[in-house]
C-alpha positions in Angstrom: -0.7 -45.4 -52.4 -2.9 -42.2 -51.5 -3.0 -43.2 -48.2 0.3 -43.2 -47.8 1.1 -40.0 -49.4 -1.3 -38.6 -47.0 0.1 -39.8 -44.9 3.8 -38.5 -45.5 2.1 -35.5 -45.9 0.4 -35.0 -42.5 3.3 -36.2 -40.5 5.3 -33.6 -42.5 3.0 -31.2 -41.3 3.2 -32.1 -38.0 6.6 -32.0 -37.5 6.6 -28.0 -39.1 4.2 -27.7 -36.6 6.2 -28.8 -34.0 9.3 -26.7 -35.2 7.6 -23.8 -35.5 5.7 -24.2 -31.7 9.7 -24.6 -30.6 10.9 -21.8 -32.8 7.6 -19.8 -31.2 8.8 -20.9 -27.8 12.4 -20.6 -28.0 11.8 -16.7 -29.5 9.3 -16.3 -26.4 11.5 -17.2 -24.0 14.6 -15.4 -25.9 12.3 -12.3 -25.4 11.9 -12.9 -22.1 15.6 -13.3 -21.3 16.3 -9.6 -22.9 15.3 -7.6 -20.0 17.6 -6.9 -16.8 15.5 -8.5 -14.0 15.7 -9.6 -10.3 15.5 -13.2 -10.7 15.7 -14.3 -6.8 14.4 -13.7 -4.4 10.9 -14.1 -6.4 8.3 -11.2 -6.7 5.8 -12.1 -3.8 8.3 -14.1 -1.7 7.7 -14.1 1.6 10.8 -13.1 3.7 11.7 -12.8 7.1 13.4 -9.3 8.7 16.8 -9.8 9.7 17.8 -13.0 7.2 19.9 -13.1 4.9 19.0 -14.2 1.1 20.8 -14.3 -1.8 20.1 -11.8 -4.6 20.8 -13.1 -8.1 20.1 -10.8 -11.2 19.4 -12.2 -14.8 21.5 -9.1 -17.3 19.5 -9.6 -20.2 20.5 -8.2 -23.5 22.4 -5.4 -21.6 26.5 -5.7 -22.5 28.8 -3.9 -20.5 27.3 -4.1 -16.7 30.0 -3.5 -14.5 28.3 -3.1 -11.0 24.3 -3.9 -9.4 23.5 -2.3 -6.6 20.6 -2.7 -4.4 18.1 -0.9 -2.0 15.0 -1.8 0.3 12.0 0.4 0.5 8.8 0.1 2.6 6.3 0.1 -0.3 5.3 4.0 -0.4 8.8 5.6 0.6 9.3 8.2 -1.6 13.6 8.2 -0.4 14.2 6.6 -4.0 17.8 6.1 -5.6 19.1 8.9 -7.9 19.2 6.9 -11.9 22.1 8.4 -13.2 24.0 8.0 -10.0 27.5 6.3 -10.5 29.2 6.7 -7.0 26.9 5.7 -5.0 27.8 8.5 -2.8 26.0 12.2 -2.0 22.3 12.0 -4.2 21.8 8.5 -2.5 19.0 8.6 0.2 18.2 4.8 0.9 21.2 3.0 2.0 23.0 0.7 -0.5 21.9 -3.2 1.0 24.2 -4.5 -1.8 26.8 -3.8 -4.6 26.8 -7.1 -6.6 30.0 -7.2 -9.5 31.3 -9.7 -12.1 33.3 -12.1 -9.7 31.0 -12.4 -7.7 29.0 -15.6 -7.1 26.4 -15.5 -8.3 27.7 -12.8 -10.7 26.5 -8.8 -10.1 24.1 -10.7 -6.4 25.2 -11.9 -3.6 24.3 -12.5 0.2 21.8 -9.5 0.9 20.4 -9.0 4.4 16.8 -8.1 5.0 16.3 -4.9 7.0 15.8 -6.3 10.5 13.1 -3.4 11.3 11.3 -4.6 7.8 7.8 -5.5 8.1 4.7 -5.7 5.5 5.1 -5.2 2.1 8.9 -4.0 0.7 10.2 -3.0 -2.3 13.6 -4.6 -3.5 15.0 -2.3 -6.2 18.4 -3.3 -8.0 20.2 -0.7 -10.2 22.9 -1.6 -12.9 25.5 0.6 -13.7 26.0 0.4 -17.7 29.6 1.3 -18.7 29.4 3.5 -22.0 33.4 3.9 -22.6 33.8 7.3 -23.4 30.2 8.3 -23.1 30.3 7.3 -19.5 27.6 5.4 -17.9 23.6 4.9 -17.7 21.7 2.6 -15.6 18.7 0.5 -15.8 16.7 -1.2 -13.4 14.4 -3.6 -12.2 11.9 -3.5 -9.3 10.2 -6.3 -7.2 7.6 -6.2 -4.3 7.9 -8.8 -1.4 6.3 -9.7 1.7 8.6 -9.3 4.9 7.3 -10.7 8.4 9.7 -10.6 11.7 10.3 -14.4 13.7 9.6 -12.7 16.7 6.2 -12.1 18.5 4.7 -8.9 19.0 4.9 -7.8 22.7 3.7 -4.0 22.6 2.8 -0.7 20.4 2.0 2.6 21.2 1.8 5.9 19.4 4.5 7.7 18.9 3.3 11.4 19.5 2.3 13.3 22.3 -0.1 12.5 24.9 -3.1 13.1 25.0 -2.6 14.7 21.5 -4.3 18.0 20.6 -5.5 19.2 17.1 -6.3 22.4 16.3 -5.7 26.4 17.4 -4.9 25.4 21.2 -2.3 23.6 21.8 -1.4 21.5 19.2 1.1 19.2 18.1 3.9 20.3 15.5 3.9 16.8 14.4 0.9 17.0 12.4 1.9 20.8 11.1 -0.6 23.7 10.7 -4.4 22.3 11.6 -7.2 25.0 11.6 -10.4 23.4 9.7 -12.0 20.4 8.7 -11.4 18.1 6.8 -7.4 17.4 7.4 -6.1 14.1 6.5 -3.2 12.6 8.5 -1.3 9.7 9.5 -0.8 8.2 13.1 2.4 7.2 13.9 2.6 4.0 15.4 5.6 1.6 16.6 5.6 -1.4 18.0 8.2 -3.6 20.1 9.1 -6.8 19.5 10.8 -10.1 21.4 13.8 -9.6 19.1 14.6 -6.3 20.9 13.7 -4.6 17.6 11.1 -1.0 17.6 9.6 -1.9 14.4 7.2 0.7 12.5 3.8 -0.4 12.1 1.6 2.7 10.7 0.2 1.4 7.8 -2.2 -1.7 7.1 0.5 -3.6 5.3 2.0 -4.0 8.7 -1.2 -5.6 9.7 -1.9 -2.8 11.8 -6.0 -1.4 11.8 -7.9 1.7 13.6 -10.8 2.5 15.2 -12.4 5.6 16.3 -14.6 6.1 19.4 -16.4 9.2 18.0 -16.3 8.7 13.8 -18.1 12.2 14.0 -14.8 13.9 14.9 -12.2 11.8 13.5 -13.0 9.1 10.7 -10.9 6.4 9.8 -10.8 6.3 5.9 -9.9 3.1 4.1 -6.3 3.4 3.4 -5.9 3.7 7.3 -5.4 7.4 7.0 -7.5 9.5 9.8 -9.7 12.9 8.8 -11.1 15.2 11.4 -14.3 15.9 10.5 -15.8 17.5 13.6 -14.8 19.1 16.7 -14.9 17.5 20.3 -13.0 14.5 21.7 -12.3 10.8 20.6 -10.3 7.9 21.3 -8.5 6.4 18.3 -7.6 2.9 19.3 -4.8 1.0 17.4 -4.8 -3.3 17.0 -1.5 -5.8 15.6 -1.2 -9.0 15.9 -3.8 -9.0 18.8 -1.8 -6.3 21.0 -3.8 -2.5 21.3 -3.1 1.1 22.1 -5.2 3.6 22.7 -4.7 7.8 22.5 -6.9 10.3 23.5 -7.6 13.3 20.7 -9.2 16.6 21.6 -9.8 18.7 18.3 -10.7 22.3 18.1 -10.9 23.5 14.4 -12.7 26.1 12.4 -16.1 24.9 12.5 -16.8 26.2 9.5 -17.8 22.8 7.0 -15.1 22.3 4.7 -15.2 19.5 2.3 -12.2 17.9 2.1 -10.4 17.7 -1.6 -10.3 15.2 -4.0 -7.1 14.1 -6.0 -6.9 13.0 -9.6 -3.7 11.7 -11.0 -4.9 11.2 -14.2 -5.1 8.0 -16.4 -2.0 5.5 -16.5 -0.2 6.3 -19.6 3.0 4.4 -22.0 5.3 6.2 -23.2 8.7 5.9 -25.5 12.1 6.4 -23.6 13.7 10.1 -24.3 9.6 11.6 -24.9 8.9 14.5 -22.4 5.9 13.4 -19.9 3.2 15.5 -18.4 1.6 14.2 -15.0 -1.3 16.3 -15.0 -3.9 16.7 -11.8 -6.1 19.2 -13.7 -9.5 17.2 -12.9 -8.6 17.4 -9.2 -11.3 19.4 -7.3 -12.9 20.7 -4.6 -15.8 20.6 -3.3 -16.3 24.6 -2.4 -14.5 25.4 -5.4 -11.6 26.9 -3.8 -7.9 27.3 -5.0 -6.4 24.3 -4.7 -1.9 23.1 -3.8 -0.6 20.5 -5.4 2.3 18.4 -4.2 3.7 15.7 -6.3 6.0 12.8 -5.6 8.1 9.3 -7.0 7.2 6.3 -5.1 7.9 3.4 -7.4 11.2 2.9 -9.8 14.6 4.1 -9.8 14.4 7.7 -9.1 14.4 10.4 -11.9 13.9 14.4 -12.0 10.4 15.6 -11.6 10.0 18.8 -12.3 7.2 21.2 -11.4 6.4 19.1 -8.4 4.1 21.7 -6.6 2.4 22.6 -9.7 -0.9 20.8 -11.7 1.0 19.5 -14.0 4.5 18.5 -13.5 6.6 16.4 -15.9 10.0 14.9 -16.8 12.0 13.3 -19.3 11.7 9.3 -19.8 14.9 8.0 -19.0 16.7 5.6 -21.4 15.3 1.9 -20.6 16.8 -1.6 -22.4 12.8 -3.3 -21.8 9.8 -2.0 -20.6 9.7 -0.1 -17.2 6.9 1.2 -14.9 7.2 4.7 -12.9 4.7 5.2 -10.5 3.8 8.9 -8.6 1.4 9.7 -5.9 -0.6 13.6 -5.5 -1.9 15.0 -2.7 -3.7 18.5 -3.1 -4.9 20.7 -0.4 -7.2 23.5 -0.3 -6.8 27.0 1.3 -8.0 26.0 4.6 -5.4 23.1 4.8 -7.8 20.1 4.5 -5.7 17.5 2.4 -7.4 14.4 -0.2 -6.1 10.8 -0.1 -3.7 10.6 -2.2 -4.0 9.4 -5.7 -1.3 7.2 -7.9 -0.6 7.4 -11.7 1.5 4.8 -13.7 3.8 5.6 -16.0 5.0 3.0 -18.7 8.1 3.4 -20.4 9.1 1.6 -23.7 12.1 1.2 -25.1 
């Protein structure tokens, strides 16, 4: 007769158990429904330029959505979409790919092309346009990274700037702006062609794209693919994709004075509550010599919002209004008085409902 209470007892046990793992799981997934999210295509989907896939957004606990609309970005464009933008017209920078509404199928997505000069890693960012009544509108949004290749082969690259190019007092290019000392950091631009008829840009090693200096002692190739003159005389900086190279010739004639270049420091990743003000602070930035140093801030990842201060050590801004969890990211670059640059340096910014 024990036994068989014990019996009753442990499979009544085991069923609570099993109702509350459901319960656990159904509250976990409810949880995980709330958020407005970019549900297709998947984060880390590999795409190819010029397709056409279908977007499909999940609302979440958000009521009142009346529009989605959504952007491509290479992965550090800085051209972001305004937040509170409801016209889609004038603060807009980055071309809308797609405005997805209610009778649509699926509802608020859609057939969205992939830019067919994409290539390496691309940011698909999709806004929602929150009617308020008479309060008027907000927005939220949701952010994913994918992989974009082209179909077609490779058939050449080449720089695009002058000739052989010229850094320094003599001569030198306007691309690259003012260049008198050591220690400046810039980027190549670099374009290749490809059997689809398409000039695709291919700067930066998400592209697949890699350098190589002849003479390291004038111009170094630094790990994020960035260049830095660090000497004066003459190199050849060679360029390799997808098995196809390009090579440019690069006299430099700076100050030959040693300057260390700067260093950048973002600060520590921070969370932060919705409506709080936040300070980006590049205080522990240094230099070297010790010398004065410019600041220059930017937005490179989520839906864009106003930064103010953007040239000083610390800048800030308000956190906008999110429904879940959100992450703001921002690059600085400093420079010191003789124009050497750092590499730039990246702070995220976690904002909670």
């Amino acid at each position: 007769m024990k036994r068989e209470t014990l019996g009753v007892k442990r499979r009544t046990w085991v069923r609570i158990l099993c109702l509350s793992t459901v319960a656990s799981l159904l509250c976990l997934l409810s949880e995980q429904a709330q958020a407005f999210k970019i549900i297709e295509p998947a984060e880390g989907a590999k795409l190819t330029s010029g397709t056409t896939v279908t977007a499909r957004v999940d609302l979440g606990k958000d009521p009142g959505i009346v529009k989605v609309r959504y952007y491509w970005y290479s992965e550090q464009d800085e051209t972001l979409v305004e937040q509170e933008d409801a016209t889609a017209t004038g603060s807009i920078i980055a071309p809308v790919a797609l405005i997805g509404q209610a009778d649509q199928d699926p509802a608020f997505g859609g057939a969205l092309r992939v830019p067919k000069d994409a290539i390496g890693p691309m940011r698909l960012l999709a806004v929602a346009e929150i009617s308020r009544g008479r309060l008027g509108t907000r927005s939220v949004f949701d952010e994913i990274l994918v992989k974009v290749e082209p179909a077609a082969a490779l058939t050449s690259i080449d720089f695009e700037t002058d000739k052989p190019l010229q850094l320094g007092r003599t001569g030198q290019s306007s691309a690259f702006g003012h260049v008198d000392s050591l220690g400046k950091v810039f980027e190549l631009p670099v374009v290749g062609d490809f059997a689809d008829g398409v000039t695709r840009r291919i700067s930066t090693l998400g592209s697949g794209t890699s350098y190589q200096s002849s003479n390291p002692k004038i111009i170094q190739v630094l790990s994020s693919g960035l260049l830095q003159i660090v000497g004066n005389g003459k190199t050849t900086v060679t360029v390799t994709n997808r098995g196809k190279q390009a090579a440019l010739d690069v006299t430099v004639e700076v100050n030959e004075e040693p300057n260390e270049p700067p260093v950048a420091d973002a600060g520590a990743n921070m969370t932060v509550k919705a409506g709080s003000k936040v300070k980006l602070s590049g205080l522990k930035s240094r230099d070297p010599e010790g010398e004065a140093l410019y600041y220059s801030w930017s937005q490179v990842r989520g839906s864009k919002i106003a930064l103010l201060d953007v040239n000083s050590a610390e800048a800030s801004f308000l956190a906008p209004t999110v429904s879940e969890t959100r992450t703001y990211r921002f690059k600085l670059r400093v420079t010191d008085k003789k124009g050497a640059d750092s590499v730039p340096a990246f702070v995220d910014v976690v904002v909670e409902p």
